[in-house]
C-alpha positions as CSV (number, residue, x, y, z in Angstrom):
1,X,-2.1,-9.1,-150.0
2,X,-0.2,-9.3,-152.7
3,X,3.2,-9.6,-151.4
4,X,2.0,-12.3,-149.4
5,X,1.0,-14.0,-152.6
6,X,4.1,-13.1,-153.5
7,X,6.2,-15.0,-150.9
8,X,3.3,-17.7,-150.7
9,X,4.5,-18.7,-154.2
10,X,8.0,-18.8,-154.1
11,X,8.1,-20.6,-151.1
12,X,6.4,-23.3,-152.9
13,X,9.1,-23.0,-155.8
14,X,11.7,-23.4,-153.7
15,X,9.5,-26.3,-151.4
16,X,9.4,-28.4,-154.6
17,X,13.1,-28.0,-155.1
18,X,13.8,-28.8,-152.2
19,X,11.7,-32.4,-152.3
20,X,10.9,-32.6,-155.6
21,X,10.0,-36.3,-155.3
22,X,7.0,-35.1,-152.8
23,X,5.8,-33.2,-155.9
24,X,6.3,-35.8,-158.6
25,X,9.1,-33.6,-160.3
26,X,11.8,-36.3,-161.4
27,X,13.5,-33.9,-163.9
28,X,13.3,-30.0,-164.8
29,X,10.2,-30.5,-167.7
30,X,8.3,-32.0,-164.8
31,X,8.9,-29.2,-162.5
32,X,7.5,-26.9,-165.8
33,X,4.6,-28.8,-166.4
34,X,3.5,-28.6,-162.0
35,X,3.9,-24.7,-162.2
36,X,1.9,-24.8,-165.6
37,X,-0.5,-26.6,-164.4
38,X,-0.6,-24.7,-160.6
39,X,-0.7,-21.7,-162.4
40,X,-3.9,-22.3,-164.2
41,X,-5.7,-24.0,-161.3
42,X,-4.8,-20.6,-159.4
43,X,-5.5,-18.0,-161.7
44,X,-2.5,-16.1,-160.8
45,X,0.1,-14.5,-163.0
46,X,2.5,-14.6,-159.8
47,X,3.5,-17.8,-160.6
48,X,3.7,-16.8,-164.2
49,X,5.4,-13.1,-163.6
50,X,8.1,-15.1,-161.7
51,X,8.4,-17.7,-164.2
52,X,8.7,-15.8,-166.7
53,X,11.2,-13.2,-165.1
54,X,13.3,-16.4,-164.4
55,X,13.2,-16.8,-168.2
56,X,14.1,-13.4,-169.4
57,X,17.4,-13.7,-166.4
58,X,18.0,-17.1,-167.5
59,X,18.6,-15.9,-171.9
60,X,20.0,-13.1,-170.6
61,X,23.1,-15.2,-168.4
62,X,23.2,-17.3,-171.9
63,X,23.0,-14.7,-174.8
64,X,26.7,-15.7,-175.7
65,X,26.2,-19.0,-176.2
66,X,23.4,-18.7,-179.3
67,X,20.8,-20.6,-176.5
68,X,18.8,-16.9,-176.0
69,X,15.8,-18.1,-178.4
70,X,15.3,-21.0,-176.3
71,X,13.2,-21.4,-172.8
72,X,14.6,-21.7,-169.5
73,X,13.1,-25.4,-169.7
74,X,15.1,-26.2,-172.9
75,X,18.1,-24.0,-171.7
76,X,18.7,-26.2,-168.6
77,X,18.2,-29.5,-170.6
78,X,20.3,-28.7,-172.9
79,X,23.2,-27.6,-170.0
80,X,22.7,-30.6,-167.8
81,X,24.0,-34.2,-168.0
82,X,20.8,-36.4,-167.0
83,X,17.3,-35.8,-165.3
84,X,18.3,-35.3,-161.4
85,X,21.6,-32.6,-162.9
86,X,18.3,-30.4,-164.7
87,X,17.3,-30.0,-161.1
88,X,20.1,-29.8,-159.5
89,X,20.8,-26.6,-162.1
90,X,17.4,-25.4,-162.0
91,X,17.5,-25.3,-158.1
92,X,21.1,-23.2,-158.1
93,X,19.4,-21.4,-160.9
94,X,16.5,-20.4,-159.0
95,X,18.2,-19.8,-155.7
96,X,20.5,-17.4,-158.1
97,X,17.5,-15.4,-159.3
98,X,16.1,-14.9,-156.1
99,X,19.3,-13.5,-154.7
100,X,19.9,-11.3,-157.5
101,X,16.1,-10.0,-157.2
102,X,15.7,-9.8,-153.0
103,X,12.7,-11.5,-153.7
C-alpha cells in the first residue's frame, strides 16, 4: 500500500509539471505552496519525504556555490531568469531526481 502511495504521489508531481496551468502553478513558489498545502490536506509525509529528499539532492548539486543554506524553492529562484524558467528548472530538476533515485 505504500508503494502505491508512493507512485500515486509522484505521478501527481510530475502531472503538475507537466500542466502546471491546470494546477494554478505559474512559477516554482506556486508549485511549493500546492504540495504544502496537498500535503496537509493528506496527512502524508510521502509528499513531504519526497520533497524533502528533493531538497537535501538539490543543496547537495549546489554546495559549491555558497546556495546549500537555502531551500530548493529559493535555490531554483535564485538560478532561473523569470517565473515560467523556475518551472522549466524545477521540472528537469525533478525529472533528474527521480532518475537518480529509480523512484
Amino acid at each position: 500500500m505504500n508503494q502505491d502511495l508512493k507512485v500515486e504521489n509522484i505521478d501527481l508531481i510530475v502531472k503538475v509539471l507537466e500542466r502546471p496551468s491546470i494546477f494554478s502553478v505559474q512559477k516554482v513558489e506556486d508549485f511549493f505552496l500546492f504540495f504544502n498545502g496537498y500535503k496537509i490536506a493528506r496527512n502524508d509525509s510521502v509528499v513531504s519525504d519526497f520533497l524533502d529528499d528533493f531538497q537535501t539532492y538539490i543543496q547537495n548539486a549546489h554546495e559549491n556555490e555558497s546556495l546549500k543554506d537555502y531551500s530548493s524553492e529559493k535555490i531554483i529562484r535564485i538560478c532561473s531568469a523569470n517565473d515560467l524558467h523556475s518551472l522549466q528548472l524545477l521540472k528537469s530538476w525533478i525529472n533528474d531526481f527521480i532518475n537518480s533515485n529509480k523512484l
